[in-house]
PAMI-410523 format. One line per field, with one value per residue (C-alpha): residue in one letter; z, y, x; residue number from 1; chain. Coordinates in nm, 2 decimals. Layout:
REM PAMI-410523
resn	a | ...
zz	Z | ...
yy	Y | ...
xx	X | ...
resi	NUM | ...
chain	A | ...
REM end
This chain:
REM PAMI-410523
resn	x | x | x | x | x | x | x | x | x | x | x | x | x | x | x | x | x | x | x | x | x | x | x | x | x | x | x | x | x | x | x | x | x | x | x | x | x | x | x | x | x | x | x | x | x | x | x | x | x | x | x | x | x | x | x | x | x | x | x | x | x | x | x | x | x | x | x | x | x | x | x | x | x | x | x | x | x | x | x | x | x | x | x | x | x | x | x | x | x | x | x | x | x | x | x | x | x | x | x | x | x | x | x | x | x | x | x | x | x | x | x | x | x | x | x | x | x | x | x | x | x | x | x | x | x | x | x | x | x | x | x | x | x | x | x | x | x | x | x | x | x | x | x | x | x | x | x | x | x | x | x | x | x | x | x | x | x | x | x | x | x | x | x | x | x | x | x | x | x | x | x | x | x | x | x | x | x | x | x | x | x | x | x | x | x | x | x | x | x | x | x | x | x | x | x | x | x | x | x | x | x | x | x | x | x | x | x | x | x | x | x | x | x | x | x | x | x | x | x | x | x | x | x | x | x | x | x | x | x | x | x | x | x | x | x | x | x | x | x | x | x | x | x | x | x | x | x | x | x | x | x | x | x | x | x | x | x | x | x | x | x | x | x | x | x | x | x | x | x | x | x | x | x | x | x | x | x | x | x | x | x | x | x | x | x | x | x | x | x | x | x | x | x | x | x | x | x | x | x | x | x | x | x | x | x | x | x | x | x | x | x | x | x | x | x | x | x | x | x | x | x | x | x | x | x | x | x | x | x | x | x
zz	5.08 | 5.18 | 4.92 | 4.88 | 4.58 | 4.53 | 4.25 | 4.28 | 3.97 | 3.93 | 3.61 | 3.69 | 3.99 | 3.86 | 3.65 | 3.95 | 4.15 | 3.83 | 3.79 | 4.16 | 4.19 | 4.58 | 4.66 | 4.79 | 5.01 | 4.76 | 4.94 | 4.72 | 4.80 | 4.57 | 4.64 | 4.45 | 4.69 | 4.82 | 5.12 | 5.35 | 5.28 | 5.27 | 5.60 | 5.46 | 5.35 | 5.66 | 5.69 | 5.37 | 5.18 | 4.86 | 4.68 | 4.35 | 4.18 | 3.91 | 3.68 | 3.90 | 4.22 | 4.34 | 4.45 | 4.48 | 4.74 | 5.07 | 4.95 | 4.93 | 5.25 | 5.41 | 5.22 | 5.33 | 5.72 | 5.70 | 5.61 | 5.25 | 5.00 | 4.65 | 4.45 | 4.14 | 3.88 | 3.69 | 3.38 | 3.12 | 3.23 | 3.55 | 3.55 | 3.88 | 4.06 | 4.23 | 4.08 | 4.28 | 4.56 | 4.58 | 4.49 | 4.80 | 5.00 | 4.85 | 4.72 | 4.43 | 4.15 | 3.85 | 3.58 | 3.30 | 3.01 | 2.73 | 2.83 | 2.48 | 2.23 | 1.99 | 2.18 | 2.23 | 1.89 | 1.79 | 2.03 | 1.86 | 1.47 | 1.67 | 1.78 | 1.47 | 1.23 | 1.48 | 1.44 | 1.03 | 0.98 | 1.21 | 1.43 | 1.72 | 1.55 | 1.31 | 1.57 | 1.76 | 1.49 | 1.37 | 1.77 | 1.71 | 1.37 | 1.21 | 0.85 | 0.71 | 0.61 | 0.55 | 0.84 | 0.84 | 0.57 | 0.62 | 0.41 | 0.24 | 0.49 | 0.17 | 0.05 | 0.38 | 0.54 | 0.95 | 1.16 | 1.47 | 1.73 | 1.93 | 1.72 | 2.01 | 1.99 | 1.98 | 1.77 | 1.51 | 1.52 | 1.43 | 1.11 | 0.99 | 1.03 | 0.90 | 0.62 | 0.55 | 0.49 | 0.21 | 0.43 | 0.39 | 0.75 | 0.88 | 1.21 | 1.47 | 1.75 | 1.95 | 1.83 | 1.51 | 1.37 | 1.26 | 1.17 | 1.07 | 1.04 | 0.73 | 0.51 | 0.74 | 0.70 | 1.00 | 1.01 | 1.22 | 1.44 | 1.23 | 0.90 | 1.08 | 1.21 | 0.87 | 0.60 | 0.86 | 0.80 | 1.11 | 1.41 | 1.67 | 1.98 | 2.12 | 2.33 | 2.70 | 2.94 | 3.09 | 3.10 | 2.79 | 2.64 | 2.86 | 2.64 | 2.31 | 2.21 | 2.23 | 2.10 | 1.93 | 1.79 | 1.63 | 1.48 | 1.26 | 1.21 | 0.90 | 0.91 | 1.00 | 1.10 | 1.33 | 1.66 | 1.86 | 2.15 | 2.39 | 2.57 | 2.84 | 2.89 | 2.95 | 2.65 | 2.50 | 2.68 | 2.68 | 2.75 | 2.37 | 2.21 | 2.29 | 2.14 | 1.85 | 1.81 | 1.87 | 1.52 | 1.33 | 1.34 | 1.47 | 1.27 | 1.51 | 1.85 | 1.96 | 2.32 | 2.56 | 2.82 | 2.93 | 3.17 | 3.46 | 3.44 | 3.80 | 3.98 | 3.68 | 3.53 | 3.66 | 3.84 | 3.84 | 3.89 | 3.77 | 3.88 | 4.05 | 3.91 | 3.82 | 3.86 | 3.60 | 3.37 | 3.11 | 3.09 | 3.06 | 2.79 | 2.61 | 2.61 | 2.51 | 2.14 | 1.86 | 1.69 | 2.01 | 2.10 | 2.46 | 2.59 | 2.97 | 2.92 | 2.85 | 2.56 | 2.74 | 2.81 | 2.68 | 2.80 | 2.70 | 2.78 | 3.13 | 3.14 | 3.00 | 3.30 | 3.59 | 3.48 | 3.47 | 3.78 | 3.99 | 3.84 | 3.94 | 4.28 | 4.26 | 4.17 | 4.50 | 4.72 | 4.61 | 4.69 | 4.28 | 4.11 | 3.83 | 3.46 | 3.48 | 3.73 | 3.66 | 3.94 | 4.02 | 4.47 | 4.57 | 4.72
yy	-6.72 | -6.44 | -6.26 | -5.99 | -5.92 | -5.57 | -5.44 | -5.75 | -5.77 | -6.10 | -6.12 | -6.21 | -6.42 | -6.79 | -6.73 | -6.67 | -6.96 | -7.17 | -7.06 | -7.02 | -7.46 | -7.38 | -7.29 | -6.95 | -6.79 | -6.54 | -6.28 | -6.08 | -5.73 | -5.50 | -5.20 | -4.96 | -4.97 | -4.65 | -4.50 | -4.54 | -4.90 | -5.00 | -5.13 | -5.45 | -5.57 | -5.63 | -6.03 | -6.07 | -6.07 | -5.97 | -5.79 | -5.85 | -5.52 | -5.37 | -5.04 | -4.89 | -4.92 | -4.67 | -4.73 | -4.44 | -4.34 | -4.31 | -4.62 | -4.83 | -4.70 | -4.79 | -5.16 | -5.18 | -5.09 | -5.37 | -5.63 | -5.68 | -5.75 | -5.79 | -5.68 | -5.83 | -5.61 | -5.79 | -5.51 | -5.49 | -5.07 | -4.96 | -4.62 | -4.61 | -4.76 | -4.57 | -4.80 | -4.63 | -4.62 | -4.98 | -5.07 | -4.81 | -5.04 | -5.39 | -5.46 | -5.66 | -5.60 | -5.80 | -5.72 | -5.91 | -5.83 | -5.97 | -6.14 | -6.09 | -5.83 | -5.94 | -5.83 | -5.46 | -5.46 | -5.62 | -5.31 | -5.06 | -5.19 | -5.27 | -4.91 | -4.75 | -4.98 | -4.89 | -4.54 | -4.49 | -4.73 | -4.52 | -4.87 | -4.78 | -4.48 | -4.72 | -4.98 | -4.70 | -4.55 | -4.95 | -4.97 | -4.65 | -4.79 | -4.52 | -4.71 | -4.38 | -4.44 | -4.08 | -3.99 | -4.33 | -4.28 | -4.38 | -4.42 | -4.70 | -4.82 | -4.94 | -4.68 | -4.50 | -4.37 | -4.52 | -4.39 | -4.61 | -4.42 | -4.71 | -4.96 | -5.30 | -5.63 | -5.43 | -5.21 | -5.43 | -5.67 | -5.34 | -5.30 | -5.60 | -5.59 | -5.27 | -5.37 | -5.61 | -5.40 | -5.23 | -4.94 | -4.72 | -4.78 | -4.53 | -4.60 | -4.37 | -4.50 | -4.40 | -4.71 | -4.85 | -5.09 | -5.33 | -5.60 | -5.65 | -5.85 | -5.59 | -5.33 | -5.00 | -4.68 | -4.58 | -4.17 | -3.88 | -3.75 | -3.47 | -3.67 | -3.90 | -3.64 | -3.48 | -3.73 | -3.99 | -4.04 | -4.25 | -4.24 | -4.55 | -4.48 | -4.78 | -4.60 | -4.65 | -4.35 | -4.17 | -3.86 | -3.80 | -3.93 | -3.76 | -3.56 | -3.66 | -3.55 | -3.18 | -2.87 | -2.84 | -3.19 | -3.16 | -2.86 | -3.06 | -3.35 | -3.33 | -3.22 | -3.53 | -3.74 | -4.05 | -4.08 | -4.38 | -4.50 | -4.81 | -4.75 | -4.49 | -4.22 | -3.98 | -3.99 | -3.75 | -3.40 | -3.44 | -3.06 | -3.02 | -3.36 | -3.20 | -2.86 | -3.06 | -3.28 | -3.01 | -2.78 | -3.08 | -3.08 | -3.45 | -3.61 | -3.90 | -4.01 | -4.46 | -4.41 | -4.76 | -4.49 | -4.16 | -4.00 | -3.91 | -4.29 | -4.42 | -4.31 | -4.42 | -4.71 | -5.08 | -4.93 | -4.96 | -4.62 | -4.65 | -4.35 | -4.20 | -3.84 | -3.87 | -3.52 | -3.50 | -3.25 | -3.31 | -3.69 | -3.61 | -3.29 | -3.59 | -3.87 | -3.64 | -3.55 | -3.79 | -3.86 | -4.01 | -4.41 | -4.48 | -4.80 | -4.86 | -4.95 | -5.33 | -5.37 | -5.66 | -5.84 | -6.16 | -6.54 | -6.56 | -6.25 | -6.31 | -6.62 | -6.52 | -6.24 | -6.50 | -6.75 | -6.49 | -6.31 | -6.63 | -6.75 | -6.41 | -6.52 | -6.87 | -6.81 | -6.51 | -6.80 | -7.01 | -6.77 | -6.74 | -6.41 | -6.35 | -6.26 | -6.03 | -5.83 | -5.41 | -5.33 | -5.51 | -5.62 | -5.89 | -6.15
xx	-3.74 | -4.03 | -4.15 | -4.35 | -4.50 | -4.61 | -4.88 | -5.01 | -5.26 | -5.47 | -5.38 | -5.00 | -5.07 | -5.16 | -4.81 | -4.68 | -4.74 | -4.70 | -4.32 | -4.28 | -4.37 | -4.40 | -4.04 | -4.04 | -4.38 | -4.52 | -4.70 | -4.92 | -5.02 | -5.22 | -5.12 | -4.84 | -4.52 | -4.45 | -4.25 | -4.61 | -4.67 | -4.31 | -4.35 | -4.56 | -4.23 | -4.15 | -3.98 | -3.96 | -3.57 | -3.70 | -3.96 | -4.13 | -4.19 | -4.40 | -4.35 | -4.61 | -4.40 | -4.22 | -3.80 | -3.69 | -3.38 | -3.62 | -3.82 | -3.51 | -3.39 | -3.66 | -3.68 | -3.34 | -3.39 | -3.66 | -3.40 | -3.47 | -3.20 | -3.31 | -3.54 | -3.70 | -3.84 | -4.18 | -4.09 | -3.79 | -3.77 | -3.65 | -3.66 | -3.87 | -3.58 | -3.28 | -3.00 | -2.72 | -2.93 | -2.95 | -2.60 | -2.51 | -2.74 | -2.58 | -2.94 | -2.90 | -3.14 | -3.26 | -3.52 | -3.70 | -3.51 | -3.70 | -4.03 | -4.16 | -4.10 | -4.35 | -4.65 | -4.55 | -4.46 | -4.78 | -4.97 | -4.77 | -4.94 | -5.31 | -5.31 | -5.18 | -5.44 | -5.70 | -5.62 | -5.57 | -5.90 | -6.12 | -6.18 | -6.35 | -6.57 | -6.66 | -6.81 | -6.94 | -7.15 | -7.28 | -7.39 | -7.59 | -7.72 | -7.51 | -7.38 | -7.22 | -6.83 | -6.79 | -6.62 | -6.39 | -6.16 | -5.81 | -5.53 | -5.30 | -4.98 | -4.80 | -4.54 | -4.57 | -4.25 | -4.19 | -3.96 | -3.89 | -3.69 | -3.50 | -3.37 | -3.35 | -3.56 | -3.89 | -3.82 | -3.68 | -3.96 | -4.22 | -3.95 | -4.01 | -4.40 | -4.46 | -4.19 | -4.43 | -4.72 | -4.46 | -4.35 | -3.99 | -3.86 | -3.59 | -3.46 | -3.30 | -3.05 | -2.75 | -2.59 | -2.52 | -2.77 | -2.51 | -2.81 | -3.17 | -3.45 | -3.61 | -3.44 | -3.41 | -3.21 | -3.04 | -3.10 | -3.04 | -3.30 | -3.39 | -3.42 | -3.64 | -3.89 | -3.85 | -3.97 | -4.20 | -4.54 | -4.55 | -4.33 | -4.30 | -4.15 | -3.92 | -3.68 | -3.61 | -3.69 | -3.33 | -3.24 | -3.13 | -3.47 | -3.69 | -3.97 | -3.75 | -4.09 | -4.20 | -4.28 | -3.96 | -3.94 | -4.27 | -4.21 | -3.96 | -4.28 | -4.46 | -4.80 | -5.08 | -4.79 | -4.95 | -4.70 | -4.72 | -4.60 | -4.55 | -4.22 | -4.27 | -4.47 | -4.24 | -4.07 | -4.32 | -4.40 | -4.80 | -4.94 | -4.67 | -4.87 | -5.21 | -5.14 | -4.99 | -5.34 | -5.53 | -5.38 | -5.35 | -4.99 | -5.00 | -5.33 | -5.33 | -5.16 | -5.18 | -5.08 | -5.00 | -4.85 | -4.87 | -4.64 | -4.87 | -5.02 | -4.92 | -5.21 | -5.41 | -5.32 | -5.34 | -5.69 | -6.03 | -6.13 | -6.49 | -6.72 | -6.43 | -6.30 | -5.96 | -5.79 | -5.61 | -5.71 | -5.44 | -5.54 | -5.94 | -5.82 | -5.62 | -5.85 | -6.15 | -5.95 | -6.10 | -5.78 | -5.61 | -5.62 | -5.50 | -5.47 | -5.38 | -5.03 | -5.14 | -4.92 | -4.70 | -5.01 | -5.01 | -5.00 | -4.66 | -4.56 | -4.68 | -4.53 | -4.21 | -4.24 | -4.29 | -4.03 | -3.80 | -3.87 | -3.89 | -3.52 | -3.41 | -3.54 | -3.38 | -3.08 | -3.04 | -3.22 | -2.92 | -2.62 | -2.61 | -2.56 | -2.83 | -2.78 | -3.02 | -2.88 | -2.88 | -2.63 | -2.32 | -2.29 | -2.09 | -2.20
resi	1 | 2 | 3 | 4 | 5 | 6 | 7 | 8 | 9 | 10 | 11 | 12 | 13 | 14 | 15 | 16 | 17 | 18 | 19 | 20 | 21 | 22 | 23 | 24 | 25 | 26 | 27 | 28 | 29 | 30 | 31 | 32 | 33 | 34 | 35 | 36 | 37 | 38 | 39 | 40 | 41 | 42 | 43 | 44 | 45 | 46 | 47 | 48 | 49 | 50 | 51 | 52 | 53 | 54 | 55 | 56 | 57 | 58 | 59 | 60 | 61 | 62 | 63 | 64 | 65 | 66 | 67 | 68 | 69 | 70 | 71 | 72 | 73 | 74 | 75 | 76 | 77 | 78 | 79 | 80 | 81 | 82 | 83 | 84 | 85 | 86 | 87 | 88 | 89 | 90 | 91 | 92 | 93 | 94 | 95 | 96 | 97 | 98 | 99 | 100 | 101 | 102 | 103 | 104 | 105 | 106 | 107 | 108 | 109 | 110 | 111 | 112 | 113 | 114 | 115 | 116 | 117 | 118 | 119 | 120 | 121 | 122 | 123 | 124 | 125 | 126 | 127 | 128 | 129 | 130 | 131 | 132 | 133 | 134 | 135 | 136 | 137 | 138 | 139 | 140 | 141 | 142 | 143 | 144 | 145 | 146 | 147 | 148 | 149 | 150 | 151 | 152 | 153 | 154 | 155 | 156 | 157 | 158 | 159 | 160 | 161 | 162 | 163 | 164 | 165 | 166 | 167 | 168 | 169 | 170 | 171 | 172 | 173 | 174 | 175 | 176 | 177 | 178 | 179 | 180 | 181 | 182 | 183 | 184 | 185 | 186 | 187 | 188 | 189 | 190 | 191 | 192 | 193 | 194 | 195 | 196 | 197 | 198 | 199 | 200 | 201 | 202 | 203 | 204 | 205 | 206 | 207 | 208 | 209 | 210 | 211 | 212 | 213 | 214 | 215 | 216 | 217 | 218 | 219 | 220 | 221 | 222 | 223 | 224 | 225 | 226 | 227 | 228 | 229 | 230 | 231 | 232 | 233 | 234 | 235 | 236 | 237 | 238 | 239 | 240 | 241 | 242 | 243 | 244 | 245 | 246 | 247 | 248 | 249 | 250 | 251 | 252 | 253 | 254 | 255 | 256 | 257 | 258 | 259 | 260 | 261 | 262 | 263 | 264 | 265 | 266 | 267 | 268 | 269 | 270 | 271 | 272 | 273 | 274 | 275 | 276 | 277 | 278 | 279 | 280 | 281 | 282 | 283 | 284 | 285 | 286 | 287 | 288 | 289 | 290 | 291 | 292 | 293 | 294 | 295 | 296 | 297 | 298 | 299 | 300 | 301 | 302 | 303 | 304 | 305 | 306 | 307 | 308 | 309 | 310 | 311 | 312 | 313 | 314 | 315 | 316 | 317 | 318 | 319 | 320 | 321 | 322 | 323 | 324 | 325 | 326 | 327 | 328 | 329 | 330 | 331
chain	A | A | A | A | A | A | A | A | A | A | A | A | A | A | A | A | A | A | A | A | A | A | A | A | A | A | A | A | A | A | A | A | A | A | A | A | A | A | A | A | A | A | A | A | A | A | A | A | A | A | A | A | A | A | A | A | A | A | A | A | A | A | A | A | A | A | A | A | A | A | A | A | A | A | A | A | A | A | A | A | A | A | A | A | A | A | A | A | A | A | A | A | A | A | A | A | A | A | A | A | A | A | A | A | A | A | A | A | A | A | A | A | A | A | A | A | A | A | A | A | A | A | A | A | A | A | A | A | A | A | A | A | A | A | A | A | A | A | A | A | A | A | A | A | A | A | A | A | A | A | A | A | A | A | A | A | A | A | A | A | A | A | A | A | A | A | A | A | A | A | A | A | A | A | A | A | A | A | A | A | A | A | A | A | A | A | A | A | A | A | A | A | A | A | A | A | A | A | A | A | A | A | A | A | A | A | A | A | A | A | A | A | A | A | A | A | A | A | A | A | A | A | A | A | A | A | A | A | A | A | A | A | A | A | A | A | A | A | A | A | A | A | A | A | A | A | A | A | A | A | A | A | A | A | A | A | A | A | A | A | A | A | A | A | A | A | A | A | A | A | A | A | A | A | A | A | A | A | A | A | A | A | A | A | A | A | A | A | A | A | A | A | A | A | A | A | A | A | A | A | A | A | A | A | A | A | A | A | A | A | A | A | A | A | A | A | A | A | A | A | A | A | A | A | A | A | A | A | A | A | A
REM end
């Protein structure tokens, strides 16, 4: 089967090929899908997609005119694909439900540690021969309160690390957490925000957590509270996290995502200006930590990622239905 792989980074592609053991004809192409480039899909049955790419109704439509019939998501999310849409089309779609937990949980403590320890100031000031740990004071993780809103695989594994550090974790879900891997209290929303010292964000994006974080939700924070996050970007309302920095009322913000990041991320954009204004006003602050949403990215991960993705492929090649499928067409 023809693929094209959209978002190509060279990062992913040996995995690729590894996983793919010469079966189908992976075509990669760097650029982000979107409605203007659509067109390069042209031949192929199926399309590899990244978070970056856009499938949105039109984009689908146009996938769709071009004769492709599945699509297989490189990314547990899908939030930047029109799942009716699809299924309207009888366009099967599969994602990569779990390619590994452990390293976004493992980002998540990285950029809170970097954060309350002052990390990156600190080598900073040692590269300008600067030995002065008065401005690098951070404070004890043990007996801390954590709140982790979004209680699946990810954020169970960050309750049992930070439960290791000696940490009070409360937990905040739609669902019942009926097991886990560290002692956690399953709160409302509002007792979480209240009492947290630290808040991890491990929720998927929908509508119904679309800026879960904002001006009124962080009126509820306490004051200095650290807020992290390394689910989506728009789960927290940005121009609301920057006023929040800014007073103090947030004392520190680890961010793997931001919700503007598709025309950023995933790109070298060195020398370029960016226009974003609310991205340069966010990364200039000197409690903030972003990363470029490379909190998935390790050899397993990536791995994990391409085995999935090409079994996704396989079993479609084969007439098969996947178990990873996110909308149900017959075959």
């Amino acid at each position: 089967m023809h693929v094209n792989v959209f978002s190509a980074h060279a990062f992913e592609q040996e995995f690729l090929l590894q996983a793919n053991q010469g079966r189908h004809q992976l075509q990669f192409i760097p650029e982000t899908l979107s409605l203007k480039n659509a067109a390069k899909a042209m031949g192929s049955k199926a399309v590899a997609l990244f978070t970056s790419d856009d499938a949105s109704l039109h984009v689908l439509e146009k996938l769709h005119v071009l004769g492709v019939h599945y699509v297989a998501l490189r990314s547990a999310g899908f939030d930047h694909v029109n799942l009716p849409k699809a299924t309207e089309l009888k366009m099967r779609v599969a994602s990569v439900p779990a390619y590994s937990p452990y390293a976004i949980a493992e980002h998540a403590v990285a950029l809170l540690l970097a954060l309350n320890r002052k990390l990156v100031l600190a080598h900073t000031q040692i590269e300008q021969n600067n030995f002065s740990l008065d401005n690098l004071i951070g404070f004890d993780l043990h007996g801390k309160t954590v709140g982790i809103i979004g209680m699946g695989k990810i954020g169970g594994i960050v309750a049992r690390i930070m439960h290791g550090f000696g940490c009070r974790v409360l937990v905040y879900d739609v669902v019942p957490v009926t097991a886990a891997a560290a002692p956690v209290e399953q709160v409302s929303m509002e007792r979480l925000l209240h009492e947290s010292d630290i808040i991890s964000l491990h929720a998927p994006l929908n509508e119904a957590t679309h800026y879960l974080i904002n001006r009124a939700t962080i009126a509820q924070m306490k004051d200095g509270v650290y807020l992290i996050n390394t689910s989506r970007g728009g789960l927290i309302n940005t121009e609301d996290l920057v006023e929040a920095l800014k007073s103090g009322k947030v004392g520190a913000a680890g961010l793997d995502v931001y919700e503007k990041e598709k025309p950023l991320f995933f790109k070298d954009l060195s020398g370029q200006p960016l226009h974003d204004d609310l991205f340069e006003t966010l990364r200039a602050l000197p409690n903030v930590l972003i990363t470029g949403h490379q909190g998935f990215l390790t050899q397993t991960a990536l791995r994990n990622i391409a085995d999935t993705t090409l079994y996704n492929l396989n079993q479609w090649d084969q007439g098969e239905a996947s178990v990873n499928e996110l909308n149900h067409v017959p075959l």
